[in-house]
C-alpha positions as CSV (number, residue, x, y, z in Angstrom):
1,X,-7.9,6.5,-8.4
2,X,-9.0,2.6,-9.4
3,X,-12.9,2.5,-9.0
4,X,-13.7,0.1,-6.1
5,X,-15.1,-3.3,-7.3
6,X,-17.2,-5.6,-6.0
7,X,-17.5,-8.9,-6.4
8,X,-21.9,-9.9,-6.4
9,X,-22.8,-13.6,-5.3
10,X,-26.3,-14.6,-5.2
11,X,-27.7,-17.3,-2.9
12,X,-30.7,-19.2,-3.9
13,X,-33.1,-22.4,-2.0
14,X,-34.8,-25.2,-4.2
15,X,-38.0,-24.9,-2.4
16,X,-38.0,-20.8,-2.4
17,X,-39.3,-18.9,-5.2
18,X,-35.8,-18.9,-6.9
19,X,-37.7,-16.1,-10.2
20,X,-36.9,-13.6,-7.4
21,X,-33.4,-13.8,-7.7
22,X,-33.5,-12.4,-11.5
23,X,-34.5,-9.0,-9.9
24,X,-32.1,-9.2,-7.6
25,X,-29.3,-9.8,-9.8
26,X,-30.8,-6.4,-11.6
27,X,-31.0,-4.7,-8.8
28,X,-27.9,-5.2,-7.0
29,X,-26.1,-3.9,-9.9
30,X,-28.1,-0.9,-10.3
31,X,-27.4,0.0,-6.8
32,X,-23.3,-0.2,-6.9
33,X,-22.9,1.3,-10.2
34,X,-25.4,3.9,-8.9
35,X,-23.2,4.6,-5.9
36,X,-20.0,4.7,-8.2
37,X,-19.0,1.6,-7.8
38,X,-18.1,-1.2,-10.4
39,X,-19.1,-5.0,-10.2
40,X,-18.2,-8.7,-11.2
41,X,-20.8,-11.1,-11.5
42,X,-21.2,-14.7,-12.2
43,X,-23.0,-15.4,-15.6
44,X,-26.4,-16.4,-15.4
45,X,-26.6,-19.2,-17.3
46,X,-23.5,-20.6,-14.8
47,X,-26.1,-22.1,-12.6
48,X,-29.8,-22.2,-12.1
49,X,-30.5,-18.1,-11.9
50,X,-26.6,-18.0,-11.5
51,X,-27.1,-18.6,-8.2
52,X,-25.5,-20.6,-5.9
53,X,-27.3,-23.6,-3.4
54,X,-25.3,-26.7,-3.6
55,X,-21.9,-27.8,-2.6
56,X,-21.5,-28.0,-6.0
57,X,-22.7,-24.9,-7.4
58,X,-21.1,-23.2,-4.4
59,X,-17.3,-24.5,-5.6
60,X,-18.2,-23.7,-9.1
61,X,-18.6,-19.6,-7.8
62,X,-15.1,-20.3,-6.0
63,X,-13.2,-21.7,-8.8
64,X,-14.5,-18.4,-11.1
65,X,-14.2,-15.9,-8.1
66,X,-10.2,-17.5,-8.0
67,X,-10.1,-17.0,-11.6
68,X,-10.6,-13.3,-10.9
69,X,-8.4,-12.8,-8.1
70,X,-7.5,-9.2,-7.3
71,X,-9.5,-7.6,-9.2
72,X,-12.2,-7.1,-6.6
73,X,-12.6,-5.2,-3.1
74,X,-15.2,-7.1,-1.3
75,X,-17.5,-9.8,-2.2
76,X,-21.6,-9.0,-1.6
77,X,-23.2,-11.7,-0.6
78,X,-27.3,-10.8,-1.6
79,X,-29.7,-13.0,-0.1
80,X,-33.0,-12.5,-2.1
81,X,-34.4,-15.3,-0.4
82,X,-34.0,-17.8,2.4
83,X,-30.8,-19.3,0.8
84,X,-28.9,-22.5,1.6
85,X,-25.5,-22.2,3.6
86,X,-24.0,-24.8,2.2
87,X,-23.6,-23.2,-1.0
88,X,-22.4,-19.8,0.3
89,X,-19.7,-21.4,2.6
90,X,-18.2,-23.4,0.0
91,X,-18.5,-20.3,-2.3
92,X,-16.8,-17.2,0.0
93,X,-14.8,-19.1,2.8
94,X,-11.4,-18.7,0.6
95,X,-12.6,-14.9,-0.8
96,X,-9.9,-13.1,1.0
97,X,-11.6,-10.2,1.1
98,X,-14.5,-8.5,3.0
99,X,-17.8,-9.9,2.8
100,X,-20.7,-7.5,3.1
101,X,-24.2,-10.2,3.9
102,X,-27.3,-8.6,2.5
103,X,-30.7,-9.9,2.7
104,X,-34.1,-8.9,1.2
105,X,-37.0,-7.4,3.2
106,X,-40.4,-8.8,2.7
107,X,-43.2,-6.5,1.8
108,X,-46.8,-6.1,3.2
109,X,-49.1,-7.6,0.3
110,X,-46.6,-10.1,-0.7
111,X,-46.5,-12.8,1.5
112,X,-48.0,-15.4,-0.3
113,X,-46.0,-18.3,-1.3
114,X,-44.8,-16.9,-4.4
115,X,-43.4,-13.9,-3.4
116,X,-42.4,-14.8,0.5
117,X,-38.6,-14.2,0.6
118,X,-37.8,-15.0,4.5
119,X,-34.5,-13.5,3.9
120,X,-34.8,-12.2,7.4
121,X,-34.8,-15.7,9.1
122,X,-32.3,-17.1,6.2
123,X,-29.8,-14.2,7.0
124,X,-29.1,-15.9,10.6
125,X,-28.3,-19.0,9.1
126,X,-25.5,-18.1,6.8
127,X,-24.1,-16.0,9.6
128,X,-24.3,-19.2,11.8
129,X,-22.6,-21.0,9.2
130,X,-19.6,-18.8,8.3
131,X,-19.2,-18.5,12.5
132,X,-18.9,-21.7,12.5
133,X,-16.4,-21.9,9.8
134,X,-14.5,-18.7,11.3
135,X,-15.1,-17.1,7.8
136,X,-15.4,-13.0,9.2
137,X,-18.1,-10.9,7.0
138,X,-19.7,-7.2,7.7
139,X,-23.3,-7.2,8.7
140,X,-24.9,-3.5,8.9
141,X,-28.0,-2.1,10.0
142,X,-31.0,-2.5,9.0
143,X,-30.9,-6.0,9.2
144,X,-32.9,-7.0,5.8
145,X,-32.2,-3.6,3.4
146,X,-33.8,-3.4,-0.6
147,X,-30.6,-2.5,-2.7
148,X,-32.2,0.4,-4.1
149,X,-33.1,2.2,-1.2
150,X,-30.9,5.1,0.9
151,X,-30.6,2.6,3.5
152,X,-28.4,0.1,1.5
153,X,-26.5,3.0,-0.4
154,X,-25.3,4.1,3.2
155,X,-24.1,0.5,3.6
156,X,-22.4,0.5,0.8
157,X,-20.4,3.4,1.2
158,X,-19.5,1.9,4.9
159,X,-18.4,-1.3,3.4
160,X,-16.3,0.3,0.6
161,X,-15.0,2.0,3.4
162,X,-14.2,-1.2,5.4
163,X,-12.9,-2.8,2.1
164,X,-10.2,0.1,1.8
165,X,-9.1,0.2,5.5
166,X,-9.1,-3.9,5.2
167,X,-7.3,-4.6,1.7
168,X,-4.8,-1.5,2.8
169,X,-3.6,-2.3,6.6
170,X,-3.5,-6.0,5.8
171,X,0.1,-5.4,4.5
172,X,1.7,-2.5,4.0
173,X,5.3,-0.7,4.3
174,X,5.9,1.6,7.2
175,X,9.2,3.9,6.9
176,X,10.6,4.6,10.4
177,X,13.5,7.6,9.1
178,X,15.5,8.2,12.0
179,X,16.1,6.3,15.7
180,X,13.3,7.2,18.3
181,X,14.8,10.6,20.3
182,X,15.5,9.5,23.7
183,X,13.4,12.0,25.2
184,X,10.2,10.3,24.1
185,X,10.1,6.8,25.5
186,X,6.2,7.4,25.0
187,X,6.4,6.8,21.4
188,X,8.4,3.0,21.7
189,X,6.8,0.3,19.5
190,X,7.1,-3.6,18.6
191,X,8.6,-3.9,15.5
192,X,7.7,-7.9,15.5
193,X,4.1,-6.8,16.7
194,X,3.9,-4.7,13.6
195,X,5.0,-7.3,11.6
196,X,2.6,-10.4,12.9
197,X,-0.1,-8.2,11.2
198,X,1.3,-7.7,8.0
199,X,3.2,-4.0,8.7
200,X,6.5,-4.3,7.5
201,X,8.6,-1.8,9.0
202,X,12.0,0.2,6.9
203,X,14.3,1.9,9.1
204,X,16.5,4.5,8.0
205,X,19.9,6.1,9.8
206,X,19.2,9.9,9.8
207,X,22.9,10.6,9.1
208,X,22.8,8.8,5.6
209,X,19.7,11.4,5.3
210,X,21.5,14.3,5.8
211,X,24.7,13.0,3.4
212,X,22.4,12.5,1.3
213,X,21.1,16.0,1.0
214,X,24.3,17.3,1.3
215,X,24.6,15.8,-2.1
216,X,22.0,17.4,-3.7
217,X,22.9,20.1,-6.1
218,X,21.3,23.8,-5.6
219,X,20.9,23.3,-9.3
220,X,19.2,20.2,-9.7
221,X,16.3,20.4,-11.5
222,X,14.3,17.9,-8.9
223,X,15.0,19.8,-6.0
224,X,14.5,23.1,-8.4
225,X,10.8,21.2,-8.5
226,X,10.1,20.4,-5.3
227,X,10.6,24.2,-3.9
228,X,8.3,25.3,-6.8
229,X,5.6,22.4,-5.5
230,X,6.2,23.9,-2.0
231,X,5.9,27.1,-2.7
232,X,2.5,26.8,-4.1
233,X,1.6,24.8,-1.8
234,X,1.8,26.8,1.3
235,X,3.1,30.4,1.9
236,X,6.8,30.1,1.8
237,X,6.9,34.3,1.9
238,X,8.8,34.6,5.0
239,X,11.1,31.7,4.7
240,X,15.0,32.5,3.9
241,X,16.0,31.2,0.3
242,X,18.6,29.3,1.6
243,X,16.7,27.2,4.3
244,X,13.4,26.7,1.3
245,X,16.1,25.2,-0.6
246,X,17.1,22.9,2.1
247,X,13.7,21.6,3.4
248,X,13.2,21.4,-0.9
249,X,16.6,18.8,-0.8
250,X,14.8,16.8,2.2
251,X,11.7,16.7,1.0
252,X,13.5,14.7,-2.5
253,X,15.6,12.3,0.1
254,X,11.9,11.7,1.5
255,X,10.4,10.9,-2.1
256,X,13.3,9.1,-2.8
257,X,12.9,6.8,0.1
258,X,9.4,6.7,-0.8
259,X,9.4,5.1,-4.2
260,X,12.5,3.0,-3.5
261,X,11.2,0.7,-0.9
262,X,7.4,1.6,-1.7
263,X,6.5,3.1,1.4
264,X,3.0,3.8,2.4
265,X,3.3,5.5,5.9
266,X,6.3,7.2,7.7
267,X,7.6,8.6,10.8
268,X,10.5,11.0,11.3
269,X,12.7,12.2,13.2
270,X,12.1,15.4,13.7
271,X,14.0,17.4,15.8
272,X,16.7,18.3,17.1
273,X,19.2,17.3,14.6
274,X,17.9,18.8,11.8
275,X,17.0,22.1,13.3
276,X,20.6,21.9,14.8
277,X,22.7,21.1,11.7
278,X,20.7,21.8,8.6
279,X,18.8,25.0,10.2
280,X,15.2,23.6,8.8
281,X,12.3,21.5,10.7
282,X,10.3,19.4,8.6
283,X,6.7,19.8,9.2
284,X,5.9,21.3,6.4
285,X,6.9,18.4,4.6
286,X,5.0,15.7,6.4
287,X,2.1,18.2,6.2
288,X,2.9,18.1,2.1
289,X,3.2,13.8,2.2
290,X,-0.7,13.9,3.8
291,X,-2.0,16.2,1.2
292,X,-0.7,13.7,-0.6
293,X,-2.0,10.8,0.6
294,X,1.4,9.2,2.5
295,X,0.4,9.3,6.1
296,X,3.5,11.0,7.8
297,X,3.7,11.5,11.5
298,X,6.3,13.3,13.6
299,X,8.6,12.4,16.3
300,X,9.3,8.7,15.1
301,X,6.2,8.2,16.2
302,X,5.3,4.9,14.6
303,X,1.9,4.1,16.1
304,X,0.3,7.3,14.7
305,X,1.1,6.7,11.6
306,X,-0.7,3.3,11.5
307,X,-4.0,5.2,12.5
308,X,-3.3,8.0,10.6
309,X,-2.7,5.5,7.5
310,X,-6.2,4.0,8.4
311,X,-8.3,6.6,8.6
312,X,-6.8,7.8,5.5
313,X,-8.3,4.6,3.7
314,X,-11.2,5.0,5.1
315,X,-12.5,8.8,4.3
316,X,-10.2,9.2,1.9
317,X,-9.0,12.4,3.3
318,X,-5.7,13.0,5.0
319,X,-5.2,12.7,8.8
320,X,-3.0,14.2,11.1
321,X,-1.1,13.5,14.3
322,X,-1.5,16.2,17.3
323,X,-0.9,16.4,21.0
324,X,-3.4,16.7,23.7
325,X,-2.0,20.0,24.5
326,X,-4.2,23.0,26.3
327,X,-7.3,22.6,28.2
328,X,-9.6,25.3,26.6
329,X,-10.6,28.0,29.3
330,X,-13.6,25.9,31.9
331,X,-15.2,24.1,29.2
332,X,-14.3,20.1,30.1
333,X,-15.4,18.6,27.1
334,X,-13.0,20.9,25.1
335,X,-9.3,20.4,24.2
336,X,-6.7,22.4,22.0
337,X,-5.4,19.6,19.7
338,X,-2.0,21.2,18.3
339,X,0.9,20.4,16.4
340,X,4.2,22.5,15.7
341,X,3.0,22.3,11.5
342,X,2.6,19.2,10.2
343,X,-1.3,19.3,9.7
344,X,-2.4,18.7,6.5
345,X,-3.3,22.0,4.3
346,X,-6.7,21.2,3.4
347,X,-7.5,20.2,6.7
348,X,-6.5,23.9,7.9
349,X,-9.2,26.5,7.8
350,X,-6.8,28.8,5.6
351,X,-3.9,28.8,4.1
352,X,-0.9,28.3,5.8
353,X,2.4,30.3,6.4
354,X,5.7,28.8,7.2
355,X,7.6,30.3,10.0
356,X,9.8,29.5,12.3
357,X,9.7,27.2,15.5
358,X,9.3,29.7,18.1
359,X,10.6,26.6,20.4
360,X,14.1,26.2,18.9
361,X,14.2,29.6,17.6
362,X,14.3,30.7,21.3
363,X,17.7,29.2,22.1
364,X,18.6,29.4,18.4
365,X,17.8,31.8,15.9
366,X,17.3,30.6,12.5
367,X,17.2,26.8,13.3
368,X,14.0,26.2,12.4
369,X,12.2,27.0,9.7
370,X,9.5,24.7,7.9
371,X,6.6,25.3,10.7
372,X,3.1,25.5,8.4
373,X,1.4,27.0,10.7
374,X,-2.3,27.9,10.8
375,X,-5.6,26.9,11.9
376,X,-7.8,23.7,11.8
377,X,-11.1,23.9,10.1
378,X,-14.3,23.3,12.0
379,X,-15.2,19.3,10.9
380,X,-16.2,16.9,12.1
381,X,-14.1,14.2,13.5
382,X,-12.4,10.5,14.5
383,X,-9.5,10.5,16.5
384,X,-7.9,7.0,17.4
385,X,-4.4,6.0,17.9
386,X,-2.4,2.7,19.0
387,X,0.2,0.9,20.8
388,X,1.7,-2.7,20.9
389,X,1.4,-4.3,23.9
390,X,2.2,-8.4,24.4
391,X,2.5,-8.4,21.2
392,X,-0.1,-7.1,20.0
393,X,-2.1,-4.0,18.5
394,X,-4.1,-2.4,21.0
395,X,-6.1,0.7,19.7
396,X,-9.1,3.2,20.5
397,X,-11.4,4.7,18.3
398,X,-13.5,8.0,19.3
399,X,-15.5,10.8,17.3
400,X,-15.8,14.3,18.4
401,X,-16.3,17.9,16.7
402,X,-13.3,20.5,15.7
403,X,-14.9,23.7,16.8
404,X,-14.9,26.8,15.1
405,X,-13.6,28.2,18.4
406,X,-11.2,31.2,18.2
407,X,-7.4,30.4,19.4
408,X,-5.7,33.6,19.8
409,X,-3.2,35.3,17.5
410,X,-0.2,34.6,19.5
411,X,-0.4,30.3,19.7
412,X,2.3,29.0,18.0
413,X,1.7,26.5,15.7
414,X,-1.0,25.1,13.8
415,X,-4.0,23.9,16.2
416,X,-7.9,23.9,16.9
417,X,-10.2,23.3,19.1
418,X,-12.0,20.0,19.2
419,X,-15.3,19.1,21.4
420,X,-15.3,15.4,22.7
421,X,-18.3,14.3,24.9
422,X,-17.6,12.7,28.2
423,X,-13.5,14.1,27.8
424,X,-12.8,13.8,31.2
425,X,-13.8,10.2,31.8
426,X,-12.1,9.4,28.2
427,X,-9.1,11.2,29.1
428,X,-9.0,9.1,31.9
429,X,-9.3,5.9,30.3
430,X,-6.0,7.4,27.9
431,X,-4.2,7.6,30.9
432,X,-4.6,4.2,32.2
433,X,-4.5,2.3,29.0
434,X,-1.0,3.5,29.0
435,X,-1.7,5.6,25.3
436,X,0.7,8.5,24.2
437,X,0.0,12.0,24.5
438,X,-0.3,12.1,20.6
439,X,-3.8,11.3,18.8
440,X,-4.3,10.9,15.4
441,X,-7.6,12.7,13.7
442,X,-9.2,12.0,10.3
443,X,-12.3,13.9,8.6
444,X,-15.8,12.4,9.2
445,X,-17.2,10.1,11.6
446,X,-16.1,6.8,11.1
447,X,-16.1,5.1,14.7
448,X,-18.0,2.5,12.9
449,X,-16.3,1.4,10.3
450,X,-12.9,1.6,11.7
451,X,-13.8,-1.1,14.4
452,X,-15.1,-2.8,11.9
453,X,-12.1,-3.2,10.1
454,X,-9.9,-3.2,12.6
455,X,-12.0,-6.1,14.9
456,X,-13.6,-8.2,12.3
457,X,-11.0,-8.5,9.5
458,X,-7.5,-7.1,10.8
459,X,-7.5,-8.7,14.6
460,X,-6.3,-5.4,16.3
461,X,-8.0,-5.6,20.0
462,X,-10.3,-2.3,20.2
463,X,-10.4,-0.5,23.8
464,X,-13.5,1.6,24.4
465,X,-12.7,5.0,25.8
């Protein structure tokens, strides 16, 4: 994976004491390549401390920032001092990228002229400035942080974060394989919606699927691969030779659709076709493609997959779609969160075993095998999921607890049990808003920096639940 870069800018005042921006230059440095991040910096000779206060000196940054365009994540704006805005809007207002606005503390002992930052009164003013210019930037707690401290390290995690989430939503390419069953009117979506904000949608016919893995030769050496990737994978024990080498044939139809139109996200069609004529159900593929950093939902269900796609960014950890399914016993901040298989493996608390889907199989014997089933670990957690309304993307965001709360032996699929304060009154709010009875879940808390993203830089409009 390509080591996030940022791109350092440094403001700087005439009548401030404009030596302290030489130590900030050295510390700003030390504190991204100490959190494992690289850096692009103007030279110092560029300007007066390489810093930059007029109009002037503020174009000169933008015409060497442009010289350097796409090979940085986010812009830091450090303010070591009380800076002038003119500079800093004529240097970041075309950045195109997140900009994370950091300003120096003062220290007790140090507030005679020469050393008197009053980076905490400056900060306003830039913000005020880029407002006014509707140039968006991230502004964290505390507001005036030293770089090298724990406090700004935690920032700068967060606003890698938001960098990924940003510079990955802002365009992408959704796969939709398969028309949206007609049972589940819950999972419609706005393809133009999508599209206003940069997520281009491919839509596939599922017949042309299947022909296409009718084609697909027992022997062939990919699909030959793919069963032995699956196989070690998950435990493919149980599963009949004939139906591992079919889900095998999907799963390269998938891949192919993957890397031919450079899909970063899908939804498919999931049942009942497949289970019907090709004796296989598919979640152990999607739960494969999120191991593998493609989020994949189930049941066409497009929306998921957006969330699911963003918290992927952001903790860098795959994220799964599930269905409010089962209370759990009296306990009303507790929920069963299941789905049939697709969950990713290392989200699961053991290794999985494919089966069949007890649901189909109870009409139809042997239709439907490819169920990873298992258990969710205990994590903590974000769950969030979308729809399009008017036109546009309208989303919540929410953090909870998976539990390490026994489900017994006999639940059929892979689920676990998640604690949410206040899940009544949320639930609630679900139900009005008009959301789905599916909710994506990602690894970590990351309420934060999702809305973040998703309000500051991307435009979605944020409910809170």
């Amino acid at each position: 994976m390509k080591k996030m870069t940022f791109a350092l800018c440094f403001g700087n005042r005439g009548f401030m004491p404009g030596e302290l921006i030489l130590g900030a230059r050295q510390d700003m440095v030390k504190a991204v390549t100490d959190a494992g991040y690289d850096y692009i910096m103007m030279e110092e000779a560029a300007t007066r401390y390489g810093a930059v206060e007029t109009r002037d000196e503020g174009l000169l940054y933008a015409k060497w920032l442009k010289s350097h365009e796409g090979q940085y994540d986010g812009v830091i704006f450090c303010q070591p001092i009380f800076v002038d805005e003119n500079g800093a809007i004529n240097a970041l207002q075309d950045a195109g990228v997140p900009i994370l606005m950091q300003a120096y503390p003062d220290e007790i002992g140090k507030m005679d002229f020469a050393h008197r930052r009053d980076a905490y009164c400056g900060k306003f003013s830039v913000t005020d400035v880029f407002t006014q210019y509707g140039v968006p930037f991230t502004v964290f707690k505390p507001h005036v942080v030293h770089p090298l401290t724990p406090a700004f390290q935690q920032n700068l995690q967060d606003f890698a974060a938001v960098c990924r989430v940003v510079n990955g939503m802002k365009r992408f390419n959704l796969g939709c394989i398969g028309a949206r069953t007609t049972a589940f009117k819950t999972v419609r979506f706005d393809e133009i919606a999508l599209q206003k904000y940069g997520i281009n949608v491919e839509s596939f016919d599922l017949s042309e699927l299947f022909e296409k893995v009718r084609a697909k030769a027992d022997a062939d050496p990919v699909v030959a691969a793919k069963l032995e990737k699956l196989k070690n994978y998950t435990d493919f024990s149980g599963v009949p030779a004939a139906n591992a080498l079919t889900l095998a044939k999907i799963g390269v139809v998938v891949d192919e659709y993957i890397e031919e139109y450079h899909l970063d996200a899908l939804a498919l069609r999931c049942w009942n076709e497949m289970e019907t004529y090709l004796r296989v159900c598919p979640c152990v593929l999607l739960s494969e493609l999120n191991d593998r950093g493609i989020a994949a939902s189930c049941e066409i269900d497009m929306c998921s997959a957006i969330t699911m796609r963003a918290m992927q960014l952001a903790s860098q950890q795959p994220a799964a779609v599930l269905d409010w399914n089962n209370n759990y016993g009296d306990d009303e901040n507790k929920v069963v969160l299941f789905h049939c298989g697709p969950v990713a493996q290392s989200l699961m608390a053991a290794k999985g075993t494919v089966g069949e889907h007890k649901m189909f199989a109870k009409n139809d014997p042997g239709s439907g095998w490819g169920c990873n089933e298992g258990r969710i670990a205990a994590f903590p957690m974000t769950f969030s999921n979308c729809q399009t309304k008017d036109g546009k993307i309208v989303l919540y965001v929410s953090e909870g607890q998976f539990t390490a709360d026994p489900i017994e032996d006999g639940y059929f699929g892979c689920g676990g049990v998640a604690q949410i304060p206040d899940l009544q009154n949320k639930l609630i709010k679900l139900a009005r808003g008009g959301f789905k009875h599916h909710t994506s879940v990602g690894k970590g808390h990351m309420k934060d920096v999702l809305t973040e993203a998703f309000t500051t830089y991307l435009g979605y409009d944020v409910v809170e639940i």
